[in-house]
C-alpha positions as CSV (number, residue, x, y, z in Angstrom):
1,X,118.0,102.2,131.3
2,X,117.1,105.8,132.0
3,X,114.5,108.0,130.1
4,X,117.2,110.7,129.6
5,X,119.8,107.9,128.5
6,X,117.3,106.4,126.3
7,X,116.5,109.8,125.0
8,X,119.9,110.6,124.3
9,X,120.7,107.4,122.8
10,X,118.0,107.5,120.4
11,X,118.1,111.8,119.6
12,X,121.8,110.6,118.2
13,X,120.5,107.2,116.2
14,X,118.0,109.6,114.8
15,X,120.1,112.3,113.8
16,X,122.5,110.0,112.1
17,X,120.1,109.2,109.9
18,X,120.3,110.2,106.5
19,X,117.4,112.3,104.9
20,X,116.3,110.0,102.4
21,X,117.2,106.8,104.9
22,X,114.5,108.6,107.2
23,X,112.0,109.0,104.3
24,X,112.5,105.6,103.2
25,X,112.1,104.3,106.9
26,X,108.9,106.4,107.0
27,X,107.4,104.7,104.4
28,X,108.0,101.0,105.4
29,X,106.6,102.3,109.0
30,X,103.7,103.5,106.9
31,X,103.4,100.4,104.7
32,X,103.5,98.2,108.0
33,X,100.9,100.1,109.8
34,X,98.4,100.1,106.9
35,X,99.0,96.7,106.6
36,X,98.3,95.6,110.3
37,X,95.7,98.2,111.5
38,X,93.9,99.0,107.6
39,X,91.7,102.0,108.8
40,X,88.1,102.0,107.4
41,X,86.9,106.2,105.9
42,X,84.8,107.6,108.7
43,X,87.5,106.4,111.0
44,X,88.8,109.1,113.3
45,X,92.8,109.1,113.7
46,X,94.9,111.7,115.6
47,X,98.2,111.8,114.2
48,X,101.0,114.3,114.9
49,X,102.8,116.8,112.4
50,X,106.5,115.9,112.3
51,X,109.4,117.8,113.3
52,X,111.6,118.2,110.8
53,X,114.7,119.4,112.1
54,X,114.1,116.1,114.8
55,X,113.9,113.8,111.5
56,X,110.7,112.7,112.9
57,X,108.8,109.9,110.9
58,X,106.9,111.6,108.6
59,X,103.5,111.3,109.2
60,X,102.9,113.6,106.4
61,X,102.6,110.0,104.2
62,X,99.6,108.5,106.4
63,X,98.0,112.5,106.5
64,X,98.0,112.7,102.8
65,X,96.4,109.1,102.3
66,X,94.0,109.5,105.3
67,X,92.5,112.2,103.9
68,X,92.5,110.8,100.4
69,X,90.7,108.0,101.8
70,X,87.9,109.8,104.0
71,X,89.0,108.9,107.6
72,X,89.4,111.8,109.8
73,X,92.2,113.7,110.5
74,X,93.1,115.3,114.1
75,X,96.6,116.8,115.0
76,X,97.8,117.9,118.5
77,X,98.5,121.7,118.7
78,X,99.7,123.2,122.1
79,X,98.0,126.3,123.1
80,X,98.2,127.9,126.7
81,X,100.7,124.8,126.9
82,X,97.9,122.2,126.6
83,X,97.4,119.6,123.8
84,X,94.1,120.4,121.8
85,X,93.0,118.1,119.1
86,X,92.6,120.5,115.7
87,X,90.7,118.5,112.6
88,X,92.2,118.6,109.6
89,X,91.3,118.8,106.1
90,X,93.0,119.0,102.0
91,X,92.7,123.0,102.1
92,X,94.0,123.4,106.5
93,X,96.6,126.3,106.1
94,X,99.6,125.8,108.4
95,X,102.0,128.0,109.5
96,X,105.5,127.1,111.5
97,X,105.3,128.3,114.9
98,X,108.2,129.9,117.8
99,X,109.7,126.4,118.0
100,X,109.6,125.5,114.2
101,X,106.8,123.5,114.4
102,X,104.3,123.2,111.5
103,X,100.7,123.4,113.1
104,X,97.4,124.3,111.6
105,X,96.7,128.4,112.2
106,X,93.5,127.3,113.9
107,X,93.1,127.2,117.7
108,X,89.8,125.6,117.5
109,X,89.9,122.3,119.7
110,X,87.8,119.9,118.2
111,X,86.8,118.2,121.5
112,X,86.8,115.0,119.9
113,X,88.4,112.2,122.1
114,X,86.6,109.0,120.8
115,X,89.8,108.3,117.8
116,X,89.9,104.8,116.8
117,X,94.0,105.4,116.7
118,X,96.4,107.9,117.9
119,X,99.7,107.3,116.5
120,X,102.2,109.0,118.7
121,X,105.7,110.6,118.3
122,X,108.5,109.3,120.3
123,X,112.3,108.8,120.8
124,X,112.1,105.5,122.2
125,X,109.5,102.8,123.2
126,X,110.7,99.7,125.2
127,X,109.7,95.5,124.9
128,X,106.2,96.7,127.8
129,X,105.0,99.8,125.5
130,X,106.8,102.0,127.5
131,X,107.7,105.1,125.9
132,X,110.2,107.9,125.6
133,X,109.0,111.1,124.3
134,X,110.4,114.8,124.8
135,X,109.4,114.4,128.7
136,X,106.4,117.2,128.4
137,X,103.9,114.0,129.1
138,X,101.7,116.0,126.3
139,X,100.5,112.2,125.1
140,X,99.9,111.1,128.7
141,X,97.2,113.6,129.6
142,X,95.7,112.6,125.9
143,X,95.8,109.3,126.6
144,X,93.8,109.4,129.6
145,X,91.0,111.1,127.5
146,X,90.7,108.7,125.0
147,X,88.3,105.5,125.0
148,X,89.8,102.0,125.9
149,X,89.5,100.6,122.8
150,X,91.7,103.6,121.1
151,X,94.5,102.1,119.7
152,X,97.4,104.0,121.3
153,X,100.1,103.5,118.7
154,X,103.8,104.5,118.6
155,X,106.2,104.8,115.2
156,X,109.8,104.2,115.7
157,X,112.7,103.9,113.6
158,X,114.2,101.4,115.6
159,X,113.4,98.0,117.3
160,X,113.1,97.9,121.2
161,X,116.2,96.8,123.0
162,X,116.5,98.2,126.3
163,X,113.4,98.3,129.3
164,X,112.7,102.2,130.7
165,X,114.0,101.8,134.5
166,X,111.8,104.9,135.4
167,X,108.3,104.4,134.3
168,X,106.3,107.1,136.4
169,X,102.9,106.1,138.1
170,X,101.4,108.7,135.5
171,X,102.9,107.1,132.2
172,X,100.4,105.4,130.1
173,X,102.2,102.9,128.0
174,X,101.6,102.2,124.2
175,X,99.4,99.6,122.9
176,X,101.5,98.9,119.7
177,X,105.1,99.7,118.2
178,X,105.5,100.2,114.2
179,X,108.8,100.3,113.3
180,X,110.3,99.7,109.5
181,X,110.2,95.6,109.9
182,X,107.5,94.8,112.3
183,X,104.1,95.7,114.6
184,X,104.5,95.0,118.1
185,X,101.9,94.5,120.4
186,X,101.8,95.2,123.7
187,X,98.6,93.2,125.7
188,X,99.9,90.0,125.2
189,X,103.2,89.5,124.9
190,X,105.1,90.6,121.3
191,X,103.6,89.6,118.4
């Protein structure tokens, strides 16, 4: 199937999603990815600030215990439309920006590249790591920056079901899939 079938697809599953069914998915994603992964303090992890109005999966859950814990916290912020990688910390202020997007106010880009994981928003992700985001290919460019051995890792609410039919020569597939009842990996086959 398409990227922008997929995408609209999965935009609607989401949206039909009931606040509190989103929360509660959130936290079994959460659950399931502490679980599997079980970051160490002093481990570096980028994660990005949910959207909202998108019913995102809230990372705000893994933010909270990351830093409760003493791993490292980097989020994406897009300045002069470029991702930058902005550490975080317990007393970061945020504001929400021109598309209603909470961000830290800092433009200062870390530089750091060498995370350990990058969990990564999506609409979609198919059975091959494949992955359908908003189509700006933000995570793309990151992912090229990023050691090997960086776990690229996407959330989902839902299970794959469908292969992308357009997979661009620049898309960098994902190297896991958490969704509310399983991991998936994606160098050998499912797990």
């Amino acid at each position: 199937m398409l990227k922008a079938e997929l995408r609209k697809i999965y935009t609607q599953k989401r949206k039909a999603l009931s606040v509190d069914e989103a929360f509660l998915l959130s936290e079994k994603i959460f659950s399931n990815f502490l679980s599997y992964f079980q970051p160490q303090e002093g481990d570096k992890v980028h994660v990005f600030i949910p959207i909202k109005k998108f019913k995102e999966i809230d990372t705000q859950i893994f933010i909270h215990y990351f830093l409760t814990q003493k791993i490292r916290v980097f989020v994406p912020k897009i300045v002069e439309n470029h991702l930058i990688s902005i550490e975080v910390f317990e007393n970061t202020e945020y504001e929400v920006n021109s598309w209603g997007i909470l961000e830290p106010v800092s433009n200062e880009d870390s530089g750091e590249n060498a995370f350990q994981y990058v969990i990564t928003p999506l609409l979609y992700c198919d059975m091959r790591g494949n992955r359908v985001g908003y189509g700006k290919g933000f995570y793309d460019s990151l992912f090229q920056n990023v050691p090997l051995e960086t776990k690229k890792i996407g959330v989902n609410y839902f299970d794959p079901d469908e292969y992308v039919d357009d997979v661009w020569e620049n898309d960098i597939p994902l190297d896991y899939l958490v969704t509310p009842v399983e991991v998936l990996s994606f160098f050998n086959g499912l797990e």
